[in-house]
TIDREN-83058 format. One record per residue: z, y, x of N, C-alpha, C in turn; residue number from 1; chain. Coordinates in nm, 3 decimals. Atoms other than C-alpha are relative to their C-alpha. Layout:
{{Z; Y; X}; {Z; Y; X}; {Z; Y; X}; NUM; A};
...
***
This chain:
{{0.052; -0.131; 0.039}; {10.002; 11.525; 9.007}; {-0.149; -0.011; -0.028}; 1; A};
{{0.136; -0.001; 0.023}; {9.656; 11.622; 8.873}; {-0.096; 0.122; 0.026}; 2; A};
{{0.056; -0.096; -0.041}; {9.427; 11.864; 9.021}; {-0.085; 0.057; -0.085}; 3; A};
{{0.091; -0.036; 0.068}; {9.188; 11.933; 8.763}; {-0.030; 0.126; -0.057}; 4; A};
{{0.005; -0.140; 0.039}; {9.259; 12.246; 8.618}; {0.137; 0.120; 0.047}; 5; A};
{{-0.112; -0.098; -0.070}; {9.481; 12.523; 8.672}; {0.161; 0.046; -0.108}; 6; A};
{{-0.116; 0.002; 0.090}; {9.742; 12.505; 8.354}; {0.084; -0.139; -0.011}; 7; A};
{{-0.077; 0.101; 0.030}; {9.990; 12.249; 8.262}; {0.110; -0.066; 0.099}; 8; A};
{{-0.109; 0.060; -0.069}; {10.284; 12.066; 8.419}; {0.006; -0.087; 0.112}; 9; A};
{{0.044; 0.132; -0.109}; {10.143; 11.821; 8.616}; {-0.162; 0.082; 0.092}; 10; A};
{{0.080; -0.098; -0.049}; {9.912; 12.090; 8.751}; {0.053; 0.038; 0.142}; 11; A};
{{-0.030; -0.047; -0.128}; {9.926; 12.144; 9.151}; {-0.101; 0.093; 0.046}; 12; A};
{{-0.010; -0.133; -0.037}; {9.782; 12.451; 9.154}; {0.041; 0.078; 0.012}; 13; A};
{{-0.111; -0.129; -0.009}; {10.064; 12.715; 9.096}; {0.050; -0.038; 0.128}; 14; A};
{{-0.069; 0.020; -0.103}; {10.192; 12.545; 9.411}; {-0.080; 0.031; 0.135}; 15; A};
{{0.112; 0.005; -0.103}; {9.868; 12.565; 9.628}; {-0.053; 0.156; 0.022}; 16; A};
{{0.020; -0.179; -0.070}; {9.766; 12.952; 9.547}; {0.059; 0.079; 0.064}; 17; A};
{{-0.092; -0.104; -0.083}; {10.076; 13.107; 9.669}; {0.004; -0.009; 0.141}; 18; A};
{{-0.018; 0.057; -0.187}; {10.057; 12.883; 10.042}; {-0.169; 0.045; -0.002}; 19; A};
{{0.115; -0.051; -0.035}; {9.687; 12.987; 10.027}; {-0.030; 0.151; 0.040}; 20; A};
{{-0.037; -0.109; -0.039}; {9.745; 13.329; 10.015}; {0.081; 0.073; 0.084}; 21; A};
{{-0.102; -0.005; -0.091}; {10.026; 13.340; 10.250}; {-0.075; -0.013; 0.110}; 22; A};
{{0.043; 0.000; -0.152}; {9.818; 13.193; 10.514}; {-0.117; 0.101; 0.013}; 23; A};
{{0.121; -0.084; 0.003}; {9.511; 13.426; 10.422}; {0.087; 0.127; 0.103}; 24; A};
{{-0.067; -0.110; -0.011}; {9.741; 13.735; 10.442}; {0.020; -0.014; 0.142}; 25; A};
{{-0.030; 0.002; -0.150}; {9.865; 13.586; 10.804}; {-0.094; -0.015; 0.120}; 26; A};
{{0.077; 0.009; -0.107}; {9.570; 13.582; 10.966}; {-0.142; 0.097; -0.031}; 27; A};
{{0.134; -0.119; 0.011}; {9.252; 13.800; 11.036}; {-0.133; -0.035; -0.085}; 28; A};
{{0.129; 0.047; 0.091}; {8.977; 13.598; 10.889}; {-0.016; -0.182; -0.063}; 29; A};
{{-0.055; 0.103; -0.021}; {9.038; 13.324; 10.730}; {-0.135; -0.100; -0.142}; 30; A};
{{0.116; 0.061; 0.044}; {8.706; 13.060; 10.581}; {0.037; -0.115; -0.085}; 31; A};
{{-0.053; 0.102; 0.072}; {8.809; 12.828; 10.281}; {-0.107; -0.061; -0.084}; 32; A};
{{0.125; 0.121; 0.005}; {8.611; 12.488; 10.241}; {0.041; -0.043; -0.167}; 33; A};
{{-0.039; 0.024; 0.104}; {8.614; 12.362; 9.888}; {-0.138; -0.119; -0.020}; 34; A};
{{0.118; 0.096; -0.025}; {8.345; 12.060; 9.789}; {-0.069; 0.013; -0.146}; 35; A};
{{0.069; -0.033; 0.111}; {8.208; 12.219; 9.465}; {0.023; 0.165; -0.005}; 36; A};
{{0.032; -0.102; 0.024}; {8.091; 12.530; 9.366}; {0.035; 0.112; -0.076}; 37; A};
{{-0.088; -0.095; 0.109}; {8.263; 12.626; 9.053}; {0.134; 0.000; 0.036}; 38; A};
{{-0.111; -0.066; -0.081}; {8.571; 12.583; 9.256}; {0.009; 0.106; 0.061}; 39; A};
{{0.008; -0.133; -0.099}; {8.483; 12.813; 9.477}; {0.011; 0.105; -0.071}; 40; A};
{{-0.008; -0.084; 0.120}; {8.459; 13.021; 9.226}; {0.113; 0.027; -0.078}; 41; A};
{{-0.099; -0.040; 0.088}; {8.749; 12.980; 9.033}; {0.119; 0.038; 0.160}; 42; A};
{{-0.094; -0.047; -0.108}; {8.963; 13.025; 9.348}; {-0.055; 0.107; 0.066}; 43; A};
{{-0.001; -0.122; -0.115}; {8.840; 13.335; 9.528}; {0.037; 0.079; -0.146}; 44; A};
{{-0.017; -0.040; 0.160}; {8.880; 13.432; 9.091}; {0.159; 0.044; 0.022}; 45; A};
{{-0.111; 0.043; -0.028}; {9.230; 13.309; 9.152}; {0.109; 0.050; 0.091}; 46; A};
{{-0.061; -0.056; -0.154}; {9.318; 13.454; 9.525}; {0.045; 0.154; -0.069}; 47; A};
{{0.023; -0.135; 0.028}; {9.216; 13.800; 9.402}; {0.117; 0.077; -0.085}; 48; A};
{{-0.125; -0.030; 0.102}; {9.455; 13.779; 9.080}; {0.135; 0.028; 0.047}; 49; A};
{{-0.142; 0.017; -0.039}; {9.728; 13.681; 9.263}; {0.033; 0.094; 0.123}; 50; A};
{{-0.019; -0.142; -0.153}; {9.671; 13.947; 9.573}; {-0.016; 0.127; -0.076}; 51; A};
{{-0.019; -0.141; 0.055}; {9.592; 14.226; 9.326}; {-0.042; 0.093; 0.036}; 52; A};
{{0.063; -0.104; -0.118}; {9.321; 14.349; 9.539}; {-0.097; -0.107; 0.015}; 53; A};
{{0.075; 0.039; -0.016}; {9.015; 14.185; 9.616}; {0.006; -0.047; 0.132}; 54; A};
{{-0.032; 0.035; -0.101}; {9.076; 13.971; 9.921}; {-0.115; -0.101; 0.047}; 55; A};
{{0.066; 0.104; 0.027}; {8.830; 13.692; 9.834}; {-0.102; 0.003; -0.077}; 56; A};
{{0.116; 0.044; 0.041}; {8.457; 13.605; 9.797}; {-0.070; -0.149; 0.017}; 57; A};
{{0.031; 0.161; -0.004}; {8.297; 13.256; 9.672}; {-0.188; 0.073; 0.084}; 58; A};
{{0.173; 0.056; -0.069}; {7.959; 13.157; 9.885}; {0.003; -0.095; -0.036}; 59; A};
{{0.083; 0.150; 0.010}; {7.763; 12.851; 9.795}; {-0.132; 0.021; -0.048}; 60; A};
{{0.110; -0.022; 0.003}; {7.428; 12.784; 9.780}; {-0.093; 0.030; -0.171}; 61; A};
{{0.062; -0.048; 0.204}; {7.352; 12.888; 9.364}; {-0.013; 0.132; 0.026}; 62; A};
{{-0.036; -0.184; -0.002}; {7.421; 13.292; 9.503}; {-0.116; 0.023; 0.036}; 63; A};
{{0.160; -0.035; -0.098}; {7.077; 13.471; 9.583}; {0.051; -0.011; 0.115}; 64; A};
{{0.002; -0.031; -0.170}; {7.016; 13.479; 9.932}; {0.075; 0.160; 0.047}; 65; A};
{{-0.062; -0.127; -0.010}; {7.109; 13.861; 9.958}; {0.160; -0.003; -0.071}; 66; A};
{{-0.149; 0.012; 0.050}; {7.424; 13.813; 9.769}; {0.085; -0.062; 0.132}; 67; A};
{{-0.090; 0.060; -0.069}; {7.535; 13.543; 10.026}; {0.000; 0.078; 0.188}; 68; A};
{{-0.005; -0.064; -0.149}; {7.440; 13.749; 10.304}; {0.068; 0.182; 0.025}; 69; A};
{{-0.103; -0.077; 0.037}; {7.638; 14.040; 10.167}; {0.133; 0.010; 0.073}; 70; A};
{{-0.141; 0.042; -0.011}; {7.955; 13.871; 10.175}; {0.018; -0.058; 0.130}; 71; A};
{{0.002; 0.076; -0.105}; {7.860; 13.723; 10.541}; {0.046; 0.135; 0.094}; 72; A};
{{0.003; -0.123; -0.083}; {7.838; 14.091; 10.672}; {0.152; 0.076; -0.076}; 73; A};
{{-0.109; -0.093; 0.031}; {8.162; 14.247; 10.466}; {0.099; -0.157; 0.093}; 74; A};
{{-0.047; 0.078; -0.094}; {8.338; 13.878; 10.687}; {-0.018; 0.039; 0.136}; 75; A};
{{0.018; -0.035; -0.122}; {8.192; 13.993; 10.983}; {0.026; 0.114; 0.077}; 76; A};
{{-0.041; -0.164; -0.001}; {8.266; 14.361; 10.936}; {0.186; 0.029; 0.017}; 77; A};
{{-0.152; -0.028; -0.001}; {8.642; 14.277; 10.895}; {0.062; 0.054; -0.158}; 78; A};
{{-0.042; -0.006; 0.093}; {8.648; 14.399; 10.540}; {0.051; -0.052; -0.107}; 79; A};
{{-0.003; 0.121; 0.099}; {8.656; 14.069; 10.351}; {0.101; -0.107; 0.080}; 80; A};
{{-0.078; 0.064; -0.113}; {8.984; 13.897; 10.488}; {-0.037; -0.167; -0.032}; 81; A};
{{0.013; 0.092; 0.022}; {8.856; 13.587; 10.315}; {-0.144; -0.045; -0.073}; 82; A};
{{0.106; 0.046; 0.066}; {8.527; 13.368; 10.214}; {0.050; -0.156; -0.022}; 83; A};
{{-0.015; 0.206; 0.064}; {8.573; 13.008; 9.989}; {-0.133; -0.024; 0.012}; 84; A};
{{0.151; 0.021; -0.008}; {8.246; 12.844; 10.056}; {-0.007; -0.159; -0.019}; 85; A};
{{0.044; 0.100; 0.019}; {8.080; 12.531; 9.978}; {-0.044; -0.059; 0.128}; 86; A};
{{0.058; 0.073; -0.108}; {7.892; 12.298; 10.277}; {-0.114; 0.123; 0.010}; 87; A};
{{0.104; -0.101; -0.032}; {7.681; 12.660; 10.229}; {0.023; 0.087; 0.144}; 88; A};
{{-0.088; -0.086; -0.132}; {7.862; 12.793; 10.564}; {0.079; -0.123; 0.060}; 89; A};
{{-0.048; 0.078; -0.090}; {7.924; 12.484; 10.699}; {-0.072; 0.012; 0.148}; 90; A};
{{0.126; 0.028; -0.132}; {7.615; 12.492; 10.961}; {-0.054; 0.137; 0.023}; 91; A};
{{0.085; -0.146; -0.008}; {7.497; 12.841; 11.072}; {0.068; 0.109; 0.046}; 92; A};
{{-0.087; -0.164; -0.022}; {7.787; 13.098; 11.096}; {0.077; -0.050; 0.146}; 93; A};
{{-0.059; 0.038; -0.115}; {7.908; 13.149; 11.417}; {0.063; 0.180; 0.059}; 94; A};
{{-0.093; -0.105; 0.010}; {8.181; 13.445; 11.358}; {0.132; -0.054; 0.080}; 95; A};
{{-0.133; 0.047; -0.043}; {8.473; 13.465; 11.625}; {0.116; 0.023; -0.032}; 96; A};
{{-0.085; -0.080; 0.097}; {8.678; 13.676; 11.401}; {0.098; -0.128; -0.088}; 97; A};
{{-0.046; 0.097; 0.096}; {8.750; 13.321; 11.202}; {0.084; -0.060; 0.076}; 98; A};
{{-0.095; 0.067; -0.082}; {9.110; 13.219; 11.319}; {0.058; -0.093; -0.088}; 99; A};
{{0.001; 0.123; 0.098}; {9.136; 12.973; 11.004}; {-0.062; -0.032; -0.088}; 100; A};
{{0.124; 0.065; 0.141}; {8.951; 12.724; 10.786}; {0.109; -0.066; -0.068}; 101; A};
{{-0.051; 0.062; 0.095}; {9.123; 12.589; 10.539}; {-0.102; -0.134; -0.096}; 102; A};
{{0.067; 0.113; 0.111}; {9.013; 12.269; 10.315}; {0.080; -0.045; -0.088}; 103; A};
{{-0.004; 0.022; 0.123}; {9.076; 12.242; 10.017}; {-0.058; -0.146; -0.107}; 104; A};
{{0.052; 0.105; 0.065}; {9.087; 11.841; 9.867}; {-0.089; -0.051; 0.176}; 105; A};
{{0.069; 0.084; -0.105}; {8.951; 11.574; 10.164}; {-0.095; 0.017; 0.031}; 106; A};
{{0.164; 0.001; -0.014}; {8.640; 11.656; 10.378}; {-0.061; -0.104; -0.045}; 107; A};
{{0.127; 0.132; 0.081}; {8.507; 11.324; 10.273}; {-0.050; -0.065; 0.107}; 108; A};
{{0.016; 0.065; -0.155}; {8.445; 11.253; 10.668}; {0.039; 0.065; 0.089}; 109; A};
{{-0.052; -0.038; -0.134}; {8.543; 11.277; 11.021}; {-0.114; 0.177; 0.011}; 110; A};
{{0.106; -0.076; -0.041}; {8.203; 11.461; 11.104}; {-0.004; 0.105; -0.087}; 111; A};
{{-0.071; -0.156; 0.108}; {8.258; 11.722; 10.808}; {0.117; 0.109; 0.063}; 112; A};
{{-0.086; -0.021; -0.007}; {8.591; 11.747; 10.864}; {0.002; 0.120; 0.140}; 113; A};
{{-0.028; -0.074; -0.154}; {8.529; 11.861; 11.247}; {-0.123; 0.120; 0.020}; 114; A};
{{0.098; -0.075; -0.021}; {8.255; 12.070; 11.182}; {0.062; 0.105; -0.127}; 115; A};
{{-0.017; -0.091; 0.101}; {8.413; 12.270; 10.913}; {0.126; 0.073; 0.066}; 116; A};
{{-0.124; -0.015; -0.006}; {8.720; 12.304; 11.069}; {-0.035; 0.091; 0.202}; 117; A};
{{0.027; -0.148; -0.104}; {8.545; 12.452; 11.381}; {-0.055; 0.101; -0.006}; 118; A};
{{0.005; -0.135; 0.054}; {8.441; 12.696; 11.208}; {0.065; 0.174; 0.046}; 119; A};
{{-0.093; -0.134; -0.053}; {8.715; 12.889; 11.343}; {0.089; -0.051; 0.126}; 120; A};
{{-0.019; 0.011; -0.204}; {8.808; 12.966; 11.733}; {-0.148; 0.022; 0.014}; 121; A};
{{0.129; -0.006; -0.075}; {8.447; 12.996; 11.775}; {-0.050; 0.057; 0.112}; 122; A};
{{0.015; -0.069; -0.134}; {8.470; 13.132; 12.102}; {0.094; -0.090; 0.098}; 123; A};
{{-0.048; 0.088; -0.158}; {8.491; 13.015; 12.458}; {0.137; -0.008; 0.004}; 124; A};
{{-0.148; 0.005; 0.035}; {8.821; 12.881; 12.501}; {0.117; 0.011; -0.069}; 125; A};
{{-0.096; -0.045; 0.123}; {8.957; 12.959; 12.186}; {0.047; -0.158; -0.083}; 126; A};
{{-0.042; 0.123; 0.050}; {9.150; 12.653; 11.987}; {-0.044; 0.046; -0.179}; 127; A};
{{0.068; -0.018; 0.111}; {8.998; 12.585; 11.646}; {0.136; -0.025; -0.082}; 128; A};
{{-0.110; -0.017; 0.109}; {9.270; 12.597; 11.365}; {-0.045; -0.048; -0.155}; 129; A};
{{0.014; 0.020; 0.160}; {9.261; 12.445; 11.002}; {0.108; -0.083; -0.050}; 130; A};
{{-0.128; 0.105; 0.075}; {9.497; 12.305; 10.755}; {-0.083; -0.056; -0.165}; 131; A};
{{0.061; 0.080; 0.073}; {9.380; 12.065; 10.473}; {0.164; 0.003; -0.115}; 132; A};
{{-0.058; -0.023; 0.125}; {9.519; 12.110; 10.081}; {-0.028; -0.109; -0.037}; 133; A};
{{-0.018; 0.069; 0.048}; {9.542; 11.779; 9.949}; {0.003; 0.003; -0.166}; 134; A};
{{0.001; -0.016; 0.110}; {9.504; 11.774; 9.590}; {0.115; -0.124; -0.140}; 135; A};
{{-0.030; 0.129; 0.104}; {9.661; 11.405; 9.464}; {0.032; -0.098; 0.091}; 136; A};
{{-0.087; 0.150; -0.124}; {9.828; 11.083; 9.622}; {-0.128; -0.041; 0.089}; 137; A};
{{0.148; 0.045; -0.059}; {9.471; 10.947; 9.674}; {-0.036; 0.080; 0.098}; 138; A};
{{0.059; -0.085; -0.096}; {9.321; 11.235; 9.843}; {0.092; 0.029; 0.111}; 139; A};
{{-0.098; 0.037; -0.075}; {9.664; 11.252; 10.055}; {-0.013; -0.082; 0.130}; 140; A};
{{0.034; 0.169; -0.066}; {9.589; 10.910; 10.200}; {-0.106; 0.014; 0.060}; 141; A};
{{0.174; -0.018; -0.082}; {9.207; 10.981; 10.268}; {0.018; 0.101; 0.091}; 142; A};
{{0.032; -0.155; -0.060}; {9.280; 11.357; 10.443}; {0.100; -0.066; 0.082}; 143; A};
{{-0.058; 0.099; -0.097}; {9.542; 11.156; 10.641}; {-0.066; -0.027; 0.118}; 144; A};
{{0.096; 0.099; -0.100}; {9.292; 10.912; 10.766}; {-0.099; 0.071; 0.076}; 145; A};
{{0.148; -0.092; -0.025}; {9.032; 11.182; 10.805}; {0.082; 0.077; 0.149}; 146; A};
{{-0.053; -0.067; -0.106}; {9.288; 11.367; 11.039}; {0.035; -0.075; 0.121}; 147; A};
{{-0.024; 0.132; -0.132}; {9.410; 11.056; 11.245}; {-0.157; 0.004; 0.080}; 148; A};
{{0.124; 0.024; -0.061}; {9.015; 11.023; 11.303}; {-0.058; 0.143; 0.092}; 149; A};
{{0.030; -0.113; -0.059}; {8.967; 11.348; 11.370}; {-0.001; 0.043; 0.146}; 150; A};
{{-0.059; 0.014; -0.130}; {9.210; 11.365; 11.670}; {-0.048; -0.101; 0.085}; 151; A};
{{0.080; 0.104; -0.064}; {9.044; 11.045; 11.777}; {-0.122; -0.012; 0.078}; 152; A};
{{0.072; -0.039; -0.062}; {8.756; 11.171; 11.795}; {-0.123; -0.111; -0.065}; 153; A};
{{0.099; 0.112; 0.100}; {8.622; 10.859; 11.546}; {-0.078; 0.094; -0.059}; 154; A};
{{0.144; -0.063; 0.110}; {8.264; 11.054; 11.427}; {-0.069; -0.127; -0.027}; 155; A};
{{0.094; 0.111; 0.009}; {8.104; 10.814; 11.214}; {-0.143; 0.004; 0.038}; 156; A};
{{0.115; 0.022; -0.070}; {7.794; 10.682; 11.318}; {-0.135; 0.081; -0.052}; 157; A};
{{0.078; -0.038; 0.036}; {7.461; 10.888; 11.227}; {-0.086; -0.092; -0.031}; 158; A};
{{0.108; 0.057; 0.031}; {7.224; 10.753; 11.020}; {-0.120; 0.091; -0.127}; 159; A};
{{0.110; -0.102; 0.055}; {6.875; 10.889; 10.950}; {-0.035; -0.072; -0.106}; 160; A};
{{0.061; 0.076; 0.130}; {6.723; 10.798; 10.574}; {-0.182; -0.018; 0.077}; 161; A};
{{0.156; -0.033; -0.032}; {6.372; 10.671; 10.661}; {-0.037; 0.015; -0.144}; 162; A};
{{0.052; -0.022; 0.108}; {6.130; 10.835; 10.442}; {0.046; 0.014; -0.166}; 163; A};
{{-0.093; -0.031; 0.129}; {6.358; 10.954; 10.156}; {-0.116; 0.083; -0.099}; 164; A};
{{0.123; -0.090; 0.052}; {6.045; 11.018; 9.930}; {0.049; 0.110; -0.111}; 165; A};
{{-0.012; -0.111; 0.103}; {6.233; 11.238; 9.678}; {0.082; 0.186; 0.083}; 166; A};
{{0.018; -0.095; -0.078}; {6.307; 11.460; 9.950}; {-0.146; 0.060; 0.036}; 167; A};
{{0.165; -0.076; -0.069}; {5.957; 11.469; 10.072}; {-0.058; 0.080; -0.139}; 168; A};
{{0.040; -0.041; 0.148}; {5.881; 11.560; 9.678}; {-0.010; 0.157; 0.026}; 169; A};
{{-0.012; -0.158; 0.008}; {6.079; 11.890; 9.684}; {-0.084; 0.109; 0.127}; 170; A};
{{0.068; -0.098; -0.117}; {5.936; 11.973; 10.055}; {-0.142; 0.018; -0.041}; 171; A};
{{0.104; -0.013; 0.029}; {5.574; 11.956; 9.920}; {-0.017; 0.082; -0.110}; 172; A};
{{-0.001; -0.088; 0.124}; {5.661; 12.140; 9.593}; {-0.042; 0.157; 0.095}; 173; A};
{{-0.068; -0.129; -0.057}; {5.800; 12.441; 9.851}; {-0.053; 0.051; 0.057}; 174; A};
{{0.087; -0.061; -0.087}; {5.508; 12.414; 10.085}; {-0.143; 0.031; -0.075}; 175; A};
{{0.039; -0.013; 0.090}; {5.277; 12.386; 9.829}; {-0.047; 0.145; -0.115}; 176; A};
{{-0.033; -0.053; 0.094}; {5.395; 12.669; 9.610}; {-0.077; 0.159; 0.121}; 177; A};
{{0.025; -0.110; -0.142}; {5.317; 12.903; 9.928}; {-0.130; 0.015; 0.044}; 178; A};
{{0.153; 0.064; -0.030}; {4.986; 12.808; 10.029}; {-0.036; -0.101; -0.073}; 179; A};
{{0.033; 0.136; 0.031}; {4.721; 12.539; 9.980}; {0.014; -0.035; 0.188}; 180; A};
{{0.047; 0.110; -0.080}; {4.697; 12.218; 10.164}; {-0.094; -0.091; -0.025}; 181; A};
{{0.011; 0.154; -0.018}; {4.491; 11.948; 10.280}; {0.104; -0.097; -0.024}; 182; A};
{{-0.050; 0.120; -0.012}; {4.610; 11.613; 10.243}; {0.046; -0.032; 0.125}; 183; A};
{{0.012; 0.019; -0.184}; {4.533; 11.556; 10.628}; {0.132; 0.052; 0.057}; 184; A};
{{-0.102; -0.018; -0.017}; {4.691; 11.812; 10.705}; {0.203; 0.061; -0.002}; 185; A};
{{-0.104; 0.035; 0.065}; {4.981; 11.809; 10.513}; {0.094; -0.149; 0.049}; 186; A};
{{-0.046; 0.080; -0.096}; {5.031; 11.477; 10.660}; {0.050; 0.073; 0.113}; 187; A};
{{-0.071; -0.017; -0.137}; {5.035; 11.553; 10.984}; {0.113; 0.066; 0.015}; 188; A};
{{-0.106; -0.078; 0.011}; {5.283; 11.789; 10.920}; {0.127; -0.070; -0.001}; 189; A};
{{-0.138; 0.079; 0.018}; {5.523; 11.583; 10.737}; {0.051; -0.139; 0.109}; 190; A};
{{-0.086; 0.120; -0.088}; {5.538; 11.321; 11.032}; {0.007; 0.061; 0.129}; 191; A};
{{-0.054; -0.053; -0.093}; {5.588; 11.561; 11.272}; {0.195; -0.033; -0.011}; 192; A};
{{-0.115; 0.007; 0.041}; {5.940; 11.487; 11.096}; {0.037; -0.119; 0.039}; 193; A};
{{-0.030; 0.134; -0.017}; {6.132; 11.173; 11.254}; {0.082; -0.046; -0.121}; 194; A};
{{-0.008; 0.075; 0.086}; {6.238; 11.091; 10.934}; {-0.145; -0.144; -0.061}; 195; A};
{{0.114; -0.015; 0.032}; {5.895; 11.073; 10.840}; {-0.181; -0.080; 0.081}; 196; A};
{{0.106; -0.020; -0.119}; {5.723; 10.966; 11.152}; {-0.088; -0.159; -0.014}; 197; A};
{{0.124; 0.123; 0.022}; {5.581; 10.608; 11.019}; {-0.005; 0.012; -0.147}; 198; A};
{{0.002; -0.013; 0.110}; {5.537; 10.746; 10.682}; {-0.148; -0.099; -0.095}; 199; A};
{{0.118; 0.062; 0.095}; {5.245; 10.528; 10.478}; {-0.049; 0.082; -0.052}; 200; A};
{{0.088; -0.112; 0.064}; {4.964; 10.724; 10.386}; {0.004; -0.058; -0.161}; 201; A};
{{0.001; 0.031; 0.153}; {5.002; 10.485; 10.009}; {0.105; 0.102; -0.040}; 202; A};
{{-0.182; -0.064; 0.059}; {5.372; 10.644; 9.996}; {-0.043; 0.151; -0.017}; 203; A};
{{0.014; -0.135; 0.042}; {5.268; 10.993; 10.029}; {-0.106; 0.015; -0.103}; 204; A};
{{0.077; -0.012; 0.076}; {4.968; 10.969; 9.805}; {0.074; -0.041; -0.134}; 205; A};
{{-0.079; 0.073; 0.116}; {5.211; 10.794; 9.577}; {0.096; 0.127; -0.060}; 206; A};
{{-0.083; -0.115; 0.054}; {5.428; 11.106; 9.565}; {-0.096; 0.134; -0.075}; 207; A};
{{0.100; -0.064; 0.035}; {5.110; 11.323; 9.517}; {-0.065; -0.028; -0.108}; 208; A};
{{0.084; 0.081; 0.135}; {4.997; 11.111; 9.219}; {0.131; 0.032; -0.037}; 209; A};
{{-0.120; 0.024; 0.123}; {5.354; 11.142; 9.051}; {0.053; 0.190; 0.033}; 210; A};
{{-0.030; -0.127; 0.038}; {5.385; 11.541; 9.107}; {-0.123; 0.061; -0.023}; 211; A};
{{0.183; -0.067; 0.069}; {5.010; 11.645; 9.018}; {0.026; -0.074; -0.139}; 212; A};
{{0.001; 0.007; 0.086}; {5.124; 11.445; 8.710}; {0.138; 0.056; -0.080}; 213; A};
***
């Protein structure tokens, strides 16, 4: 089968909206993970059609800020039985109302996987709940492995980027754009950051010479 779009024969979507909606409908609040944006989009598009009623709103991080905090408060209110969201509501919401996450296509890791998927139960003693949509043989095989690990309890290992200078780029644009800075202390700032924390005063001047030009 081919996931790509939503027409044709070899299309496993007509098979995926109806069990999506089924489980929406069966539960009180229910948070669906997707790993792009215009998905998200075309499926809460999608949910809606097929419920015939507005059941479903996309979040990800392209929506103003007020938009996404809209749709956080009609979730929290009980009015919105469903939000599709990007990794934009992976880290932050902490609604107990959410008695399923859904994923949609392979988290892509253990540590995703278990952080998206606790999403919901978020309360003391409550058991977290999610079921994973597979899209293709491949992704099958990976969301598999991802679940074996899961239960395991295999989180891969953390690793910090040192000094990821095209990160430090955009953070200086942002702080920048807001105020002035010193150099100094602008430094100091940025190695308050343990990414950051043996940063080379050449390297940052180096980024400062290639965005002043």
């Amino acid at each position: 089968v081919q996931g790509g779009g939503d027409a044709g024969a070899n299309s496993v979507w007509p098979a995926i909206y109806p069990q999506l909606l089924e489980l929406i409908e069966a539960h009180t609040t229910t948070l669906v993970f997707v790993n792009y944006r215009r998905l998200a989009e075309r499926l809460a598009l999608r949910l809606n059609e097929l419920a015939e009623r507005e059941i479903a709103r996309a979040h990800h991080g392209s929506l103003a800020r007020e938009t996404r905090q809209e749709v956080e408060e009609l979730l929290k209110s009980g009015q919105l039985p469903c939000l599709v969201a990007t990794s934009s509501l992976e880290l932050g919401i902490d609604m107990g109302s959410i008695d399923l996450v859904i994923q949609v296509e392979s988290p892509r890791s253990v540590a995703r996987g278990l952080q998206r998927i606790g999403r919901a139960g978020h309360t003391v003693g409550a058991v977290s709940r999610g079921r994973i949509f597979p899209k293709h043989r491949g992704d099958l095989v990976e969301s598999a492995v991802v679940v074996k690990r899961m239960y395991e309890g295999a989180v891969e290992d953390i690793r910090i980027p040192q000094n990821p200078l095209d990160v430090l780029a955009q953070q200086i644009v942002s702080m920048c754009s807001a105020e002035d800075w010193t150099v100094t202390d602008l430094e100091a700032l940025v190695r308050r950051a343990a990414p950051y924390r043996d940063l080379p005063r050449p390297q940052l001047e180096g980024v400062l010479d290639m965005l002043a030009g």
